[in-house]
mmCIF file of the C-alpha atoms, coordinates in Angstrom:
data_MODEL
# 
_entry.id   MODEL 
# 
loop_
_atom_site.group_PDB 
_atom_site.id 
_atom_site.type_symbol 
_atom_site.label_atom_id 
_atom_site.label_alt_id 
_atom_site.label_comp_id 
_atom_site.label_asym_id 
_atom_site.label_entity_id 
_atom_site.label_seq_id 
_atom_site.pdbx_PDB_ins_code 
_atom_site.Cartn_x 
_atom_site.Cartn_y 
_atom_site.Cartn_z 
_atom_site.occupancy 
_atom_site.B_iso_or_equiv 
_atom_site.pdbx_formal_charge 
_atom_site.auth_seq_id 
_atom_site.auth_comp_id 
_atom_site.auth_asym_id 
_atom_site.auth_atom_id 
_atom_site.pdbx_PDB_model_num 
ATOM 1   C CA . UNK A 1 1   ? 163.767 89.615  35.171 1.00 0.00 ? 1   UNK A CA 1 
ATOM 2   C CA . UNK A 1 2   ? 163.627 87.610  32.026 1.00 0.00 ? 2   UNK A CA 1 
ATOM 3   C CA . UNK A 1 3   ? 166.452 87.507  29.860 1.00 0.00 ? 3   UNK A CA 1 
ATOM 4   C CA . UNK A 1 4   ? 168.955 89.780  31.728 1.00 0.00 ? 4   UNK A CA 1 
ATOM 5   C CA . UNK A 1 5   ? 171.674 88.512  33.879 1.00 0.00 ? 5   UNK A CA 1 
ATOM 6   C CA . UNK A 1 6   ? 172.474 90.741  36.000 1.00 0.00 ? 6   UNK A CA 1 
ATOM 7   C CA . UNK A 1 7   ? 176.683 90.874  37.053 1.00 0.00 ? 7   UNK A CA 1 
ATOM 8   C CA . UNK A 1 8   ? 176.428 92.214  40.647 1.00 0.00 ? 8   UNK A CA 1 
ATOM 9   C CA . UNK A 1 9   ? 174.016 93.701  42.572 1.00 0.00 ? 9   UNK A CA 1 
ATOM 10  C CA . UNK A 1 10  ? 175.708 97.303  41.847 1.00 0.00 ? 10  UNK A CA 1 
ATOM 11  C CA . UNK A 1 11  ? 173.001 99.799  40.714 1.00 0.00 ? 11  UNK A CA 1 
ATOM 12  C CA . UNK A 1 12  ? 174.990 101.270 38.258 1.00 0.00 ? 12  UNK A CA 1 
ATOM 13  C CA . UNK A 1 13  ? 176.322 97.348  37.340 1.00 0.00 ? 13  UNK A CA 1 
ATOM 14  C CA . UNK A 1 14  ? 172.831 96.519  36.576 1.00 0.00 ? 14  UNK A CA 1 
ATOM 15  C CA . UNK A 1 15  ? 171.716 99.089  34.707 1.00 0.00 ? 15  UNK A CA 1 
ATOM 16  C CA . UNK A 1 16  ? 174.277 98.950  32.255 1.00 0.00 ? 16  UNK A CA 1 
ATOM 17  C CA . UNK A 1 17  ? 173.720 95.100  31.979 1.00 0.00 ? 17  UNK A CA 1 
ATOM 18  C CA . UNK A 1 18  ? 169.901 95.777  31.117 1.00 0.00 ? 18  UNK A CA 1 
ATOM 19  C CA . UNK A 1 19  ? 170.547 99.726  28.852 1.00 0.00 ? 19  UNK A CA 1 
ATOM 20  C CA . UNK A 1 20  ? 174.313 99.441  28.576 1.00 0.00 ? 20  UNK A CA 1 
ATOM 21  C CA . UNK A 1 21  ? 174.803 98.103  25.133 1.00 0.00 ? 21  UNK A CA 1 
ATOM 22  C CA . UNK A 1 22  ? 175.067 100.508 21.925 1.00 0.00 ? 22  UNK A CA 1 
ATOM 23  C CA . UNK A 1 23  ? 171.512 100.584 20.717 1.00 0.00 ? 23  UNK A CA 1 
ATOM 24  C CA . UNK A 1 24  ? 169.365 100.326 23.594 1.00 0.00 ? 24  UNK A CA 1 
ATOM 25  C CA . UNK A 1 25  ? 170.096 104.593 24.947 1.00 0.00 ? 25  UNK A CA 1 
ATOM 26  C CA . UNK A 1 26  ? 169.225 105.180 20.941 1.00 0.00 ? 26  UNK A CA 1 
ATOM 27  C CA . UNK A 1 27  ? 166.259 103.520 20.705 1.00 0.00 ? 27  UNK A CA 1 
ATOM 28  C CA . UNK A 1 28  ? 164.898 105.629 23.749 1.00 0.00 ? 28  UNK A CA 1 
ATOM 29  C CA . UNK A 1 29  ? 166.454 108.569 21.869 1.00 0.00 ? 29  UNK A CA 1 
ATOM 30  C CA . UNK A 1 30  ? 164.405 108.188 18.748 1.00 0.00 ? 30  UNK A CA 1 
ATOM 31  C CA . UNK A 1 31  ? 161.388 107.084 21.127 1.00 0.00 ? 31  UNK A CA 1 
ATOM 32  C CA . UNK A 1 32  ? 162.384 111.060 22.595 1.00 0.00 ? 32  UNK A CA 1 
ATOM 33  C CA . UNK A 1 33  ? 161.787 112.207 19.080 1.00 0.00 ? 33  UNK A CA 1 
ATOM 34  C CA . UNK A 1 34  ? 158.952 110.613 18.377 1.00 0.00 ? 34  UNK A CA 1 
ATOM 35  C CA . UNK A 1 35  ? 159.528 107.383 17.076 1.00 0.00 ? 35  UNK A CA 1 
ATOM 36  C CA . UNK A 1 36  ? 156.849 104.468 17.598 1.00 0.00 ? 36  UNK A CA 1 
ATOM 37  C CA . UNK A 1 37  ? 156.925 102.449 14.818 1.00 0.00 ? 37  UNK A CA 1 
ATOM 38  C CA . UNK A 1 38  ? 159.092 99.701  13.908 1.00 0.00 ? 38  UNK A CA 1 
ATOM 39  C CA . UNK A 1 39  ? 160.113 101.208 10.774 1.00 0.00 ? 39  UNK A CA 1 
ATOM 40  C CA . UNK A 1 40  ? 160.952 104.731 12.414 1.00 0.00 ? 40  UNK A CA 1 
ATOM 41  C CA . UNK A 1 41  ? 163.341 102.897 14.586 1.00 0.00 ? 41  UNK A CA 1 
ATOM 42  C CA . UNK A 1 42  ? 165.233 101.003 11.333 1.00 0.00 ? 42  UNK A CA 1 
ATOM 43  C CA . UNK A 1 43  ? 165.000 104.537 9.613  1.00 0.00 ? 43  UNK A CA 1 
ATOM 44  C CA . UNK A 1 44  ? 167.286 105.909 12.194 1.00 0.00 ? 44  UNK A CA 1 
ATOM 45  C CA . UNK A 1 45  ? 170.583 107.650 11.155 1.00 0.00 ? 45  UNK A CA 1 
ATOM 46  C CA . UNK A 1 46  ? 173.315 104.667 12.967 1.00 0.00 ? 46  UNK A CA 1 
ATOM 47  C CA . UNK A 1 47  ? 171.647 101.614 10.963 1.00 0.00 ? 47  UNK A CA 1 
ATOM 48  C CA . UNK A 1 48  ? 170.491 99.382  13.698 1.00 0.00 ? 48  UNK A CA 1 
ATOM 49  C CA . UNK A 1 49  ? 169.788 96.089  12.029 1.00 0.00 ? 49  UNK A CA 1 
ATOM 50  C CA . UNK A 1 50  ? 166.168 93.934  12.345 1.00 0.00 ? 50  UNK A CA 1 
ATOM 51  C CA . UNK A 1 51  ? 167.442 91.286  14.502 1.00 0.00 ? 51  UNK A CA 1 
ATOM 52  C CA . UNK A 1 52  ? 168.984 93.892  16.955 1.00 0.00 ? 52  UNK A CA 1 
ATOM 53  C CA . UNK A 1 53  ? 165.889 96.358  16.747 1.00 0.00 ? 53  UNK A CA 1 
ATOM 54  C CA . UNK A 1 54  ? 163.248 93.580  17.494 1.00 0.00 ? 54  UNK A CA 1 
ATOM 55  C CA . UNK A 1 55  ? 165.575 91.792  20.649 1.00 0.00 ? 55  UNK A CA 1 
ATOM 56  C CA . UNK A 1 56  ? 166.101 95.485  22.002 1.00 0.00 ? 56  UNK A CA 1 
ATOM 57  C CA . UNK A 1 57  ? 162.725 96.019  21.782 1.00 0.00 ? 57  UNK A CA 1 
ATOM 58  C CA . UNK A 1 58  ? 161.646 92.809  23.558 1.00 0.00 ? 58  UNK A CA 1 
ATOM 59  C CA . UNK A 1 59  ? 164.042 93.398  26.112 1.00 0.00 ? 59  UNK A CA 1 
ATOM 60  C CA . UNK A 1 60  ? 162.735 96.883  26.618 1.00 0.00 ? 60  UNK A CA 1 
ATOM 61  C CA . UNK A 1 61  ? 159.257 95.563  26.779 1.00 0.00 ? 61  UNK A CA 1 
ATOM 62  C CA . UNK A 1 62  ? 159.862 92.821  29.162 1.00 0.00 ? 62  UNK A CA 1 
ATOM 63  C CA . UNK A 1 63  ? 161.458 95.304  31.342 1.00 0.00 ? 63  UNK A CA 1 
ATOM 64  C CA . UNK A 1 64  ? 158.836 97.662  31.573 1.00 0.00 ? 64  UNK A CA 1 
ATOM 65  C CA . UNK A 1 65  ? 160.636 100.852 30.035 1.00 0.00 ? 65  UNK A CA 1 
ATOM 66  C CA . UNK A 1 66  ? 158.569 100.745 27.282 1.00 0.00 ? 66  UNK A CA 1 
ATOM 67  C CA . UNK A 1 67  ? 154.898 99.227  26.090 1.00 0.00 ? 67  UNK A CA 1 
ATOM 68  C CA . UNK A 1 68  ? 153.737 97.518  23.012 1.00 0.00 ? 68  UNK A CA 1 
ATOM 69  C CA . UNK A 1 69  ? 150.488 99.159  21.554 1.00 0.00 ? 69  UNK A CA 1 
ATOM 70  C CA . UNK A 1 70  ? 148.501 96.987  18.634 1.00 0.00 ? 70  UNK A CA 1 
ATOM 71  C CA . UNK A 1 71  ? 147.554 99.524  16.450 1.00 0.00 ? 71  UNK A CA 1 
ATOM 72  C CA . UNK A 1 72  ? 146.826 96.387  13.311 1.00 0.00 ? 72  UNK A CA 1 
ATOM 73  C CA . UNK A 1 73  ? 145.792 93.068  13.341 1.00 0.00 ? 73  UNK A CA 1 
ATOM 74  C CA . UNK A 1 74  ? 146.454 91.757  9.834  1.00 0.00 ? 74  UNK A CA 1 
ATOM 75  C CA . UNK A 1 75  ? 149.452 91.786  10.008 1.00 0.00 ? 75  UNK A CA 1 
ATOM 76  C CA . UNK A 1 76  ? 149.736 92.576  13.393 1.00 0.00 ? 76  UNK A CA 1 
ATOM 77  C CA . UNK A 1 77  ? 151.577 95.857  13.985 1.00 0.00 ? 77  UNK A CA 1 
ATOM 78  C CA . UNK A 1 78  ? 152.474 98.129  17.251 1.00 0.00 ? 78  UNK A CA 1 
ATOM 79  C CA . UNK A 1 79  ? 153.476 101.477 18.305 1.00 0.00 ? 79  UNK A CA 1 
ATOM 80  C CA . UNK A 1 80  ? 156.052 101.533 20.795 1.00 0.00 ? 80  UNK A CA 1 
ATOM 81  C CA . UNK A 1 81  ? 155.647 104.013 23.996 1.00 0.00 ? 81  UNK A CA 1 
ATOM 82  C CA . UNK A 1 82  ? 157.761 104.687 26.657 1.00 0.00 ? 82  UNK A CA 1 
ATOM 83  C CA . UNK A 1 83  ? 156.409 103.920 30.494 1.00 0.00 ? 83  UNK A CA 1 
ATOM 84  C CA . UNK A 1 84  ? 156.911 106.081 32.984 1.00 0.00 ? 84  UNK A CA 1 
ATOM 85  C CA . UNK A 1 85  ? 159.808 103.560 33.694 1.00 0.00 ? 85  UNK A CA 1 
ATOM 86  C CA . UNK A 1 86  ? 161.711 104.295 30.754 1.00 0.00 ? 86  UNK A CA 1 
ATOM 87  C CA . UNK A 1 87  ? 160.614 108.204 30.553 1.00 0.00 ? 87  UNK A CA 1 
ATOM 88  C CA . UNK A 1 88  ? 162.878 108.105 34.162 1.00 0.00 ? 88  UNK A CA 1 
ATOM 89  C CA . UNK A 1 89  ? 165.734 107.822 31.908 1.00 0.00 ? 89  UNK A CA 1 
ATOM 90  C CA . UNK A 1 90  ? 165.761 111.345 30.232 1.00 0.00 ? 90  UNK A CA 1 
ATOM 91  C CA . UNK A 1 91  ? 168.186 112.949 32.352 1.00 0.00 ? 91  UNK A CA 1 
ATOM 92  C CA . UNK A 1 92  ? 170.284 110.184 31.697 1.00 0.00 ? 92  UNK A CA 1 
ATOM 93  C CA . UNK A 1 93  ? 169.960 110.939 28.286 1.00 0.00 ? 93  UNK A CA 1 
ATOM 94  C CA . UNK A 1 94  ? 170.338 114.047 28.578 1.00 0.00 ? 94  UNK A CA 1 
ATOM 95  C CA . UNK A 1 95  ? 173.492 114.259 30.454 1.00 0.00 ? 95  UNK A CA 1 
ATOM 96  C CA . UNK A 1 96  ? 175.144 111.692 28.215 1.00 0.00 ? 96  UNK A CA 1 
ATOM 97  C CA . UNK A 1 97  ? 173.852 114.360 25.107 1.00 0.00 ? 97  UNK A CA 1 
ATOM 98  C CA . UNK A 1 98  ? 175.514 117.244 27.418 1.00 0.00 ? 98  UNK A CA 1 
ATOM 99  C CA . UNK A 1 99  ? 178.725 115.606 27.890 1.00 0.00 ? 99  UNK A CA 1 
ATOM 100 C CA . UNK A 1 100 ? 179.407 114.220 24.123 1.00 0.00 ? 100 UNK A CA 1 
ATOM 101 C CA . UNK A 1 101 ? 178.530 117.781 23.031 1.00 0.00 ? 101 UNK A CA 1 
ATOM 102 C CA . UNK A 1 102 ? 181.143 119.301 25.602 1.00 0.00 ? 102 UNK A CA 1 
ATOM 103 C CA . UNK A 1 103 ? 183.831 117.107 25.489 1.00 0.00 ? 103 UNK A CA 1 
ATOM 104 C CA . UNK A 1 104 ? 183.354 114.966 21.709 1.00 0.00 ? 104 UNK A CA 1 
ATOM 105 C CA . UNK A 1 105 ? 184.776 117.576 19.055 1.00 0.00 ? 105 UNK A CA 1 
ATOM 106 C CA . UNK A 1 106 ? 182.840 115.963 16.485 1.00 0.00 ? 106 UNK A CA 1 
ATOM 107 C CA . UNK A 1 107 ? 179.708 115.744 18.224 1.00 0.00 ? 107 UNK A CA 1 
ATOM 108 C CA . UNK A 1 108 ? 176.959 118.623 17.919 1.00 0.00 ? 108 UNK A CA 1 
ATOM 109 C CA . UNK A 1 109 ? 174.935 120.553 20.413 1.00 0.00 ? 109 UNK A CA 1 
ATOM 110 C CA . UNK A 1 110 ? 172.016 118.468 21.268 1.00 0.00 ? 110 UNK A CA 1 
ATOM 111 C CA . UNK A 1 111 ? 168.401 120.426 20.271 1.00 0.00 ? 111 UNK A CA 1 
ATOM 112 C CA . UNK A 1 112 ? 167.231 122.220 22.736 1.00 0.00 ? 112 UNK A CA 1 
ATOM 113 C CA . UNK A 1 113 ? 164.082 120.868 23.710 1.00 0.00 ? 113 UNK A CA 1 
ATOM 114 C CA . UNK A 1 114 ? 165.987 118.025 24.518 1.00 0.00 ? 114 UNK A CA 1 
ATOM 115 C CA . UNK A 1 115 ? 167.977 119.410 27.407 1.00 0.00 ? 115 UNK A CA 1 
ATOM 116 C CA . UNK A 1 116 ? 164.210 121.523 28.117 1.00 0.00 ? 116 UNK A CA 1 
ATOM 117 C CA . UNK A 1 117 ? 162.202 117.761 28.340 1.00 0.00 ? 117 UNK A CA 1 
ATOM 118 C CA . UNK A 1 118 ? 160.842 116.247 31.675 1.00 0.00 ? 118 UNK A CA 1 
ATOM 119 C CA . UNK A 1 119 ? 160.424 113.021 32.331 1.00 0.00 ? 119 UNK A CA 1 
ATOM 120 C CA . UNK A 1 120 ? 156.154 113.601 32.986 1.00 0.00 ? 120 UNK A CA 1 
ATOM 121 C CA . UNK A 1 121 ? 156.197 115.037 29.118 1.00 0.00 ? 121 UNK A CA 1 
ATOM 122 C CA . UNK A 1 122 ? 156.696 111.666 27.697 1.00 0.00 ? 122 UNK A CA 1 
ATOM 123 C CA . UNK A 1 123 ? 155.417 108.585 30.224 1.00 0.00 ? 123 UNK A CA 1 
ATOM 124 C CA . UNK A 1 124 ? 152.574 106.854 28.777 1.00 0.00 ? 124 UNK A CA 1 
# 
């Protein structure tokens, strides 16, 4: 796939190479929580910068975990929705939120409807 090279053939290998970095879990987080916009995702609490933001999102895009939907034309603007694809990665998400909240003293209990979410509740 474009713009990913992957290290090994190793599931677990290539998965990090294509959502192992540390934006690309919280951009799915916020999508989780109902960001779509552009701006929602800059708005976010760790300060992901522009340049980061729009190559994650690309990446995302190009991957299939997520979808670009014009909602503008002048200037052109888009939502951003996850696929089915990138809904898939909840319990991921949701086991990383578990663990960080069990074993991180600093870290807080992730919301509930969190841990409650399936991945069918939020596939476009």
């Amino acid at each position: 796939m474009k713009n990913t090279t992957y290290r090994s053939d190793c599931p677990i290998a290539s998965t990090l190479d294509l959502i192992g970095d540390k934006w690309t879990l919280l951009i799915l987080r916020d999508m989780l929580f109902g960001a779509r916009k552009f701006s929602d995702f800059v708005a976010s609490a760790e300060g992901m910068k522009r340049n980061i933001l729009s190559d994650r999102l690309k990446r995302l895009n190009e991957h299939g975990l997520i979808e670009r939907v014009p909602y503008q034309d002048k200037p052109p603007r888009f939502d951003y929705v996850l696929t089915a694809k990138g809904a898939d990665l909840l319990p991921v998400i949701q086991a990383i939120a578990r663990w960080g909240a069990n074993h991180l003293e600093h870290a807080y209990d992730p919301p509930a409807d969190l841990l409650k979410w399936m991945p069918s509740d939020h596939a476009s």
